[in-house]
N, C-alpha and C positions, 0 to 999 in steps of 0.2 A: 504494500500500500504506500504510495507516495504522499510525503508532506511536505509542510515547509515550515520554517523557525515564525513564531511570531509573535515577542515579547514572554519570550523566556519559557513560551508553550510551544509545545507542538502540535497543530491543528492540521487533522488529515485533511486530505482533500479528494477523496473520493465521496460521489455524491450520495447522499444517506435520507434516507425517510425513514420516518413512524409506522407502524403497521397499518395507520387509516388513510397513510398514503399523505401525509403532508411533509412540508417541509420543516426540518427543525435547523437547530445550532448543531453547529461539528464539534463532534469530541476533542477535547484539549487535554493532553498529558502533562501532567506536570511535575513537579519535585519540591518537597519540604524538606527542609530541614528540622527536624523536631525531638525534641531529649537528645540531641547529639546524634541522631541517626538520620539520614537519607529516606524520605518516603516516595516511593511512587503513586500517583492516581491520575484516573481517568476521568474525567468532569466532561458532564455534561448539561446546555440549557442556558438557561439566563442565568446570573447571578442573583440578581434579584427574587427570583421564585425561589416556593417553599423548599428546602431542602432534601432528599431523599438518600439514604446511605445505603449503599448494596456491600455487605459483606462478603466473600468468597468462603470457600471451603479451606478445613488443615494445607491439603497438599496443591489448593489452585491460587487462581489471579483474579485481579480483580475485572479480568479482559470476558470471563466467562461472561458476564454479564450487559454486552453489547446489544444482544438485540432486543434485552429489557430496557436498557438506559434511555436508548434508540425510541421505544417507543414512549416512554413516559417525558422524553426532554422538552414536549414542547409545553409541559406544565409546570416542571419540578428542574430544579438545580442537582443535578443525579450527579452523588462523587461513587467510583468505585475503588476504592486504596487497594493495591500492594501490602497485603503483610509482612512484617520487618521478617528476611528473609525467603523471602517470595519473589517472584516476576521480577520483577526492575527494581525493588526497594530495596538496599541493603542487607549486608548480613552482620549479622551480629560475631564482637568477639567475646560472648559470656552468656551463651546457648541456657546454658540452663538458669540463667534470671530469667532471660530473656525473650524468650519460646515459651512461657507459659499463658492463661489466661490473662492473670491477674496484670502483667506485663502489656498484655494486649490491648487490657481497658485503659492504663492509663496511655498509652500511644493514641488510644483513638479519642480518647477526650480530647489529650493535646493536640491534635489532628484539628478537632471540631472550634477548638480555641484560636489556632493558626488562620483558618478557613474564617473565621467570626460568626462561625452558624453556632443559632441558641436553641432553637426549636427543628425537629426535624423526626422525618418516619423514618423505617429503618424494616431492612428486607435484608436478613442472612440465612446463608446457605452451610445446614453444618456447623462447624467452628463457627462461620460468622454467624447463624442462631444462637448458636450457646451466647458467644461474644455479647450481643443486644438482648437477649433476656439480662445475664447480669449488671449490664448496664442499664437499662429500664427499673432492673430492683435496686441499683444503686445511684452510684453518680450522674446518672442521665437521669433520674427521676423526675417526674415533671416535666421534665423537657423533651423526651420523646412521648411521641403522639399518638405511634400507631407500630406495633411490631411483627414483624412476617417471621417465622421460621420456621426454615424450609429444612422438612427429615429432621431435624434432631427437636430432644428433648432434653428434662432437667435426669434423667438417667438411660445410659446407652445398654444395648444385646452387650453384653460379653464376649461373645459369636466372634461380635461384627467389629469390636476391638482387633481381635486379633487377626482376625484377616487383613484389617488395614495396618496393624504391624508389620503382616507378612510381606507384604508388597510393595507396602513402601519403604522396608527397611533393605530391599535387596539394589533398588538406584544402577539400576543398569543403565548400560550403553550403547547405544546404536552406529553404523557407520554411514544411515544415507536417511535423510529425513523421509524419504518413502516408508523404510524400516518401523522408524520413531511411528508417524502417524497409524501404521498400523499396531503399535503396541498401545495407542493413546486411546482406540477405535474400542478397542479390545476393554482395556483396563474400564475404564468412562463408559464402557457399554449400558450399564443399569441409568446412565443421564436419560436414556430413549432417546427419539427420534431427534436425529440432528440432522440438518440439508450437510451436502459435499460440504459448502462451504465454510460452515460453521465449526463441523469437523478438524479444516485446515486450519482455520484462523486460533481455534484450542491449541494444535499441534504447534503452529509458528508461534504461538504464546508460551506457551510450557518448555521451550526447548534453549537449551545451554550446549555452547560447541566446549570442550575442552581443549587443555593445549595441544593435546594429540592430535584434534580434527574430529573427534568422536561425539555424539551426539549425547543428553543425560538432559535429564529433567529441570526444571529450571529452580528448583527447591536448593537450600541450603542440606544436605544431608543430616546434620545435626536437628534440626526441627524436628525429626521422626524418631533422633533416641530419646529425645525431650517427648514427644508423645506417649512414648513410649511406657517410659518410667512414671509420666504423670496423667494419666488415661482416668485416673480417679479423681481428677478435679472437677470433674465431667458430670458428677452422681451432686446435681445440686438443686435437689424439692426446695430447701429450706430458702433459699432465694426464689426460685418459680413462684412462691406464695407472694413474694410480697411485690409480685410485677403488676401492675397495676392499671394497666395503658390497652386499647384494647388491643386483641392480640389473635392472631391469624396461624394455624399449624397444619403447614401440608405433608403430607405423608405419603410415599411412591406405594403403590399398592403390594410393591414387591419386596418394599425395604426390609436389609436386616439389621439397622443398626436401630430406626425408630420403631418399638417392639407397638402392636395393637394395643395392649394391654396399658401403657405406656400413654401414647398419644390420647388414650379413652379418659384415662385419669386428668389429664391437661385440661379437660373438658370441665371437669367438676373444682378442680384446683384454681386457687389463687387469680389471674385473670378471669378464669373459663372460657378458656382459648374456644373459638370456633375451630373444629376439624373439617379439612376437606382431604378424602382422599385420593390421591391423582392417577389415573389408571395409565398403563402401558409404560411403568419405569419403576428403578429400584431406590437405592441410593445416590443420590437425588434428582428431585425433576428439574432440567435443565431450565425452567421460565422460560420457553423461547417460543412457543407453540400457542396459538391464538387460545383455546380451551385455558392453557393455564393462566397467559395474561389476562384474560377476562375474569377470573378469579382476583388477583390481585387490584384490576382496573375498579370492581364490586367494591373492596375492603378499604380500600384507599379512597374514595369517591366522600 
């Protein structure tokens, strides 16, 4: 995708519409410097409109979340950050501070501080669910408005821990991005339905060349011993209770990490979350498909 420099952002320049077919603002990449560390995000929209924060997953970017931004920009100030050793954002030299939750809220307050946003909704996938519930039961209290979280809950499958142990603790490499995208297709399978396209742009997003020329995921590999070891900061009812804001929980009909039993109780707990569950995907649904944004377009409204 071609762009061009323009005050200190990079704004693509390929031409981009909303899903109802209008015209919006082009995504601006940008770079914070914040706590000492580098952040990358993707912003989208006027400035001036309401805010919208799209979280990513443990092991993605904040790029997954294009063709939601895309369509929500012509209403909302849509950021999608980089987590500190993710995508484009820095890596940490003190992994185990610094990969964890608690690590994470306070970046993304300071994040929200940098930016001057006071008020804003907030849509994570994964990690970035967990991420906006504890910030909804804490520091963001009040301030956010509206919380989406997509597949997870305030306690994960056990199962479904370890599987994403498994697979992300083995950080292979590839020799030809052909290779990569087929291992992305693979792994990312349970997202559902994605066009070629979207496929690619995941693939050209997650990918890191090494000095060798070989190809590896764009993660920090320390992020996943740090999951590893703290998998149990994860099991948090005792905040879910005190989220306050209302609150949206989608769940892949396939999922094994956000258990039924789990997602059902969210219902009766602390917010009481509306459930919706999203057929044709596992761990998690990609947003990208007209059915689910109309879910969201619903909740947000």
């Amino acid at each position: 995708m071609a762009s061009i420099q323009a005050g200190g952002a990079t704004r693509y320049t390929q031409p981009l519409h909303n899903a109802k077919g209008g015209a919006m603002t082009l995504p601006r990449s940008r770079y914070l410097s914040v706590m000492g560390r580098e952040f990358h995000l993707t912003e989208w929209g006027d400035d001036a409109a309401p805010a919208l924060i799209m979280w990513h997953g443990l092991a993605r970017t904040g790029r997954d979340f294009d063709t939601l931004a895309a369509h929500f920009s012509d209403r909302y100030r849509v950021i999608c950050p980089d987590t500190l050793g993710r995508g484009l954002s820095g890596w940490s030299r003190a992994p185990r501070r610094d990969y964890t939750l608690d690590t994470y809220m306070r970046h993304a307050v300071a994040l929200l501080e940098a930016l001057g946003i006071e008020r804003l909704d907030w849509i994570g996938t994964s990690m970035g669910g967990a991420l906006g519930m504890l910030l909804a039961a804490g520091p963001l209290k009040g301030r956010m408005t509206r919380l989406v979280m997509n597949d997870i809950g305030p306690a994960l499958n056990p199962v479904a821990v370890e599987r994403i142990r498994a697979y992300l603790a083995q950080h292979p490499s590839f020799r030809t991005m052909t290779e990569f995208e087929a291992f992305v297709r693979q792994v990312y399978k349970p997202y559902g339905f994605q066009t070629d396209a979207e496929w690619r742009r995941m693939t050209e997003t997650s990918a890191r060349r090494r000095g060798d020329g070989r190809i590896t995921p764009h993660y920090d590999p320390a992020v996943m011993r740090v999951f590893a070891e703290t998998a149990g900061d994860y099991e948090v009812w005792a905040e879910y209770d005190k989220v306050e804001c209302p609150t949206l929980v989608l769940r892949g009909v396939d999922s094994d990490l956000l258990l039924p039993e789990v997602a059902d109780e969210m219902t009766r707990r602390g917010p009481r979350a509306r459930l919706v569950t999203v057929p044709g995907c596992g761990h998690a649904p990609a947003l990208n498909v007209p059915e689910q944004i109309a879910v969201l377009e619903e909740f947000l409204d």
